[in-house]
Phi, psi and omega in degrees: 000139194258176201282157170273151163227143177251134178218119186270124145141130186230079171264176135012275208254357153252001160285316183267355125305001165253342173286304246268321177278345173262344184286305179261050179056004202273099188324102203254143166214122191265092192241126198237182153264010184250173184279342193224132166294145177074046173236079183183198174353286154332343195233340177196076150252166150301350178051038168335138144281114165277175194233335157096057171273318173316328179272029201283001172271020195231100189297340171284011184001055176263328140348276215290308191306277187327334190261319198306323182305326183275332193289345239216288178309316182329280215310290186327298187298295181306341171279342160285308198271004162253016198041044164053069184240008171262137179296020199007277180319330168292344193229032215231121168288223179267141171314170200246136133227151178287114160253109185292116170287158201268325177270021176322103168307329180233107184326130188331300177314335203257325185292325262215292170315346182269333194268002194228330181262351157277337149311313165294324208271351182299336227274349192287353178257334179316324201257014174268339166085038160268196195221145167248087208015069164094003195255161159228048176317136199274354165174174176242087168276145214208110157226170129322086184250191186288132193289103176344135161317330179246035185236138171305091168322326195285330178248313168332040192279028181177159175201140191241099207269169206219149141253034112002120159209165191240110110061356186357104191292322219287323180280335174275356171327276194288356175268342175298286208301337193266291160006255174338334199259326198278339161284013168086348169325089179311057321181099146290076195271189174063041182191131192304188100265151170238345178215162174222137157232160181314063176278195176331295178257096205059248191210159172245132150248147165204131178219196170231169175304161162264005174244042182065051221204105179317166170182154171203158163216167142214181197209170187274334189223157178219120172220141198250093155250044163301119192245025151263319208253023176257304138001290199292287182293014175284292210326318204323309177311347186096351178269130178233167172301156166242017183226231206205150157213194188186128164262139183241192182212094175247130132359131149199157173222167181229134179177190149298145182272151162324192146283335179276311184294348189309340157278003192300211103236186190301171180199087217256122194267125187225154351233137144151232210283086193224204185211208212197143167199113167216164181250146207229147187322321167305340183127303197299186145207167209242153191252142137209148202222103193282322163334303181287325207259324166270118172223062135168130216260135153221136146252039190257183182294307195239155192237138203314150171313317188245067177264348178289322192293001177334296191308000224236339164288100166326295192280352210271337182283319180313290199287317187275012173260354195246339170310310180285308186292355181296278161352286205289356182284319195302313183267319204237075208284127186145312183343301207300339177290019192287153173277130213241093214251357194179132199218111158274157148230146177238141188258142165261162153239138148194167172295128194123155161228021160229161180280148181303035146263352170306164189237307199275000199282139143313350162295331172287028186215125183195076171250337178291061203202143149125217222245109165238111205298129172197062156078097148085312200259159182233155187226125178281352195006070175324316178082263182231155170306324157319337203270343214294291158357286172317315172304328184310316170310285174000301176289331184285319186292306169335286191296310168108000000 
C-alpha cells in the first residue's frame, strides 16, 4: 500500500508539493477551504518569477541567490510534473523594467552593481541547460536606458530594462489543475483544518466544513502548505516562530491601459513603498501601488478572517482604487484613465515587523524561507511565488 501524504493548501506551493508527491508514488490528498485549488492568493498576485532584482537592499545578497535559483527552477520542475503541458510563452507577460523613484533607498549605482552580479551568478544555471519559464537569455543584461517619454521625470530617475517576466496566472490554471486531475490527486475542497496530531501511524488532521460539519483524515506525512493559516496549525504541534513576523493584506486591480499608454510594457517601481504595472498577454494589466494598496497590518497568529471580504465594501474599494490610480497617474500620466475591470486581495506572509520604508526591515529579506521538516510533518514557509517549485523539490529531497 503506498504512504499517504496529506498536503494542506492548494496554492501554488501545495500544488506543487502534490505532483512533486505522486511523481515520487505517494498517495496524495490536496485539502483547501476554497471550492477549486489555485484561487485564494496565488491567483492574485501579479505572479513575478523574480530573478531578485527587487531585492538589492539586502546587501548580503542571499535574497537575489535563492530567488535567482527558484526562479531558474520554476520552468523546469513544473515541465516535469505537468508533462510539459505548459505554453510559456503564451502566458509570460511583457519584460520588466526597473524605474528607479527620485525617493529610491537605494541609489541607481548601487542597484545597477546589484543587477550585474545577478547577471554572473545567472551564467552557473546557464551552463545547467535550464530555462527561465521558457526564455533561455543568452545573459542578463541589465541597463540603464533612456527615460521613456511617458514617464514623469520630475518622480523617475532612471529606468533599467530587464529580462524580468511575470506570469498570467488565470492561464496558468488551468493546466495545474488538469496536472492534478490527471496524476490522480484527490482534492477535498471546502474544508478548514484546524488542528494535526501525532497518531499511531503518522498524523490526524481534524477540522470542519464551511458548513459546519466535523471531519479528520490521515496520513503517513503531512505538509502544511498553507499560506495564512500555517502559523496557527504548526502552533497544534507545540512549533512556534522564533522571530517577529506580519501579515499584510495587499490591494491590486486588473483591468485596461489607456489608448495612449497600450504600448507601456511592465513596469516594477524601486525601491520601498512604490508599485508595479505589468501586461500580460491577454490584453490585461494589472496595477498596485503600495501606500494605497495595503489595507491591513496583523501580527497575530493567524490574520483576521474578513480580510478576504475588503474588496466587497463599495466605498472603501472606491476610495483606494482612485487613490492608485491617483498615485500611479502622478509617475505614468495618463494612468488615472485605466479601465478598472477587477480589484483582488492577497494576504503576504513574511518575516519582520516594520514595513518596507524601513532600509532595516526584514522584509527586504527573504532568504530564511523554505521546507521544514519534523520527523513526517512539514511546514512550508513559501516566501515569494517564485520559490514554490523549488521547494516542492526541496521536499522530495528531504523525504530521501
Amino acid at each position: 500500500m503506498k504512504d499517504k501524504a496529506l498536503v494542506l493548501g492548494a496554492g501554488i506551493q501545495g500544488i506543487c508539493c502534490a505532483l512533486a508527491l505522486r511523481k515520487k508514488g505517494y498517495d496524495v490528498t490536496l485539502i483547501d477551504r476554497s471550492q477549486e485549488p489555485f484561487s485564494q492568493t496565488s491567483m492574485k498576485g501579479e505572479a513575478k518569477i523574480h530573478l531578485g532584482y527587487v531585492y538589492a537592499n539586502d546587501r548580503s545578497f542571499r535574497t537575489a541567490s535563492l530567488l535567482l535559483k527558484s526562479a531558474m527552477h520554476f520552468g523546469p520542475l513544473l515541465d516535469a510534473w505537468t508533462n510539459h503541458q505548459i505554453n510559456w510563452r503564451s502566458i509570460c507577460s511583457t519584460p520588466f523594467t526597473y524605474i528607479v523613484h527620485r525617493d529610491s533607498m537605494v541609489a541607481v549605482d548601487t542597484l545597477q552593481h546589484h543587477y550585474d552580479r545577478i547577471a554572473v551568478a545567472y551564467k552557473a544555471y546557464q551552463q545547467q541547460g535550464l530555462h527561465y519559464v521558457g526564455h533561455s537569455p543568452s545573459q542578463l543584461l541589465t541597463q540603464c536606458q533612456p527615460l521613456p517619454s511617458y514617464l514623469n521625470p520630475l518622480l523617475a530617475r532612471a529606468a533599467i530594462a530587464t529580462p524580468e517576466l511575470a506570469i498570467q496566472t488565470q492561464l496558468l490554471k488551468p493546466v495545474l489543475i488538469g496536472a492534478l486531475q490527471q496524476e490522480y490527486v484527490r482534492f477535498l475542497p471546502n474544508r478548514r483544518v484546524r488542528t494535526v496530531e501525532r497518531a499511531p501511524v503518522g498524523f490526524r488532521i481534524n477540522g470542519d466544513t464551511i458548513t459546519g460539519q466535523s471531519w479528520s483524515d490521515e496520513g503517513s506525512i503531512v505538509v502544511n502548505c498553507l499560506w495564512d493559516g500555517r502559523l496557527q496549525l504548526d502552533s497544534s504541534l507545540g512549533l512556534h516562530p522564533k522571530q517577529p513576523w506580519v501579515y499584510r493584506l495587499k490591494h491590486s486591480l486588473l483591468g485596461h491601459l489607456p489608448q495612449k499608454l497600450t504600448h507601456v510594457a511592465s513596469h516594477t517601481i524601486v525601491l520601498g513603498p512604490f508599485g508595479d504595472l505589468v501586461t500580460y498577454p491577454d490584453g490585461l494589466t494589472y496595477l498596485s501601488w503600495y501606500p494605497t494598496c495595503l489595507r491591513g497590518w496583523s501580527d497575530q497568529l493567524q490574520p483576521p478572517d474578513h480580510w478576504p471580504n475588503q474588496t466587497q465594501d463599495p466605498q472603501s474599494t472606491q476610495d483606494w482604487q482612485q487613490a492608485t490610480l491617483n498615485a500611479l497617474d502622478a509617475i505614468v500620466p495618463g494612468l488615472r484613465q485605466f479601465e478598472i475591470k477587477q480589484a483582488n486581495a492577497g494576504v503576504i506572509f513574511s518575516w519582520g515587523e516594520t514595513d518596507i520604508d524601513d532600509p532595516d526591515s526584514l522584509l527586504h529579506y527573504r532568504y530564511n524561507i523554505g521546507v521544514n521538516g519534523f520527523d513526517g510533518y512539514f511546514s512550508v514557509d513559501t516566501g515569494k511565488f517564485t520559490s514554490a517549485p523549488y521547494f516542492a523539490q526541496s521536499l522530495i529531497d528531504q523525504l530521501g
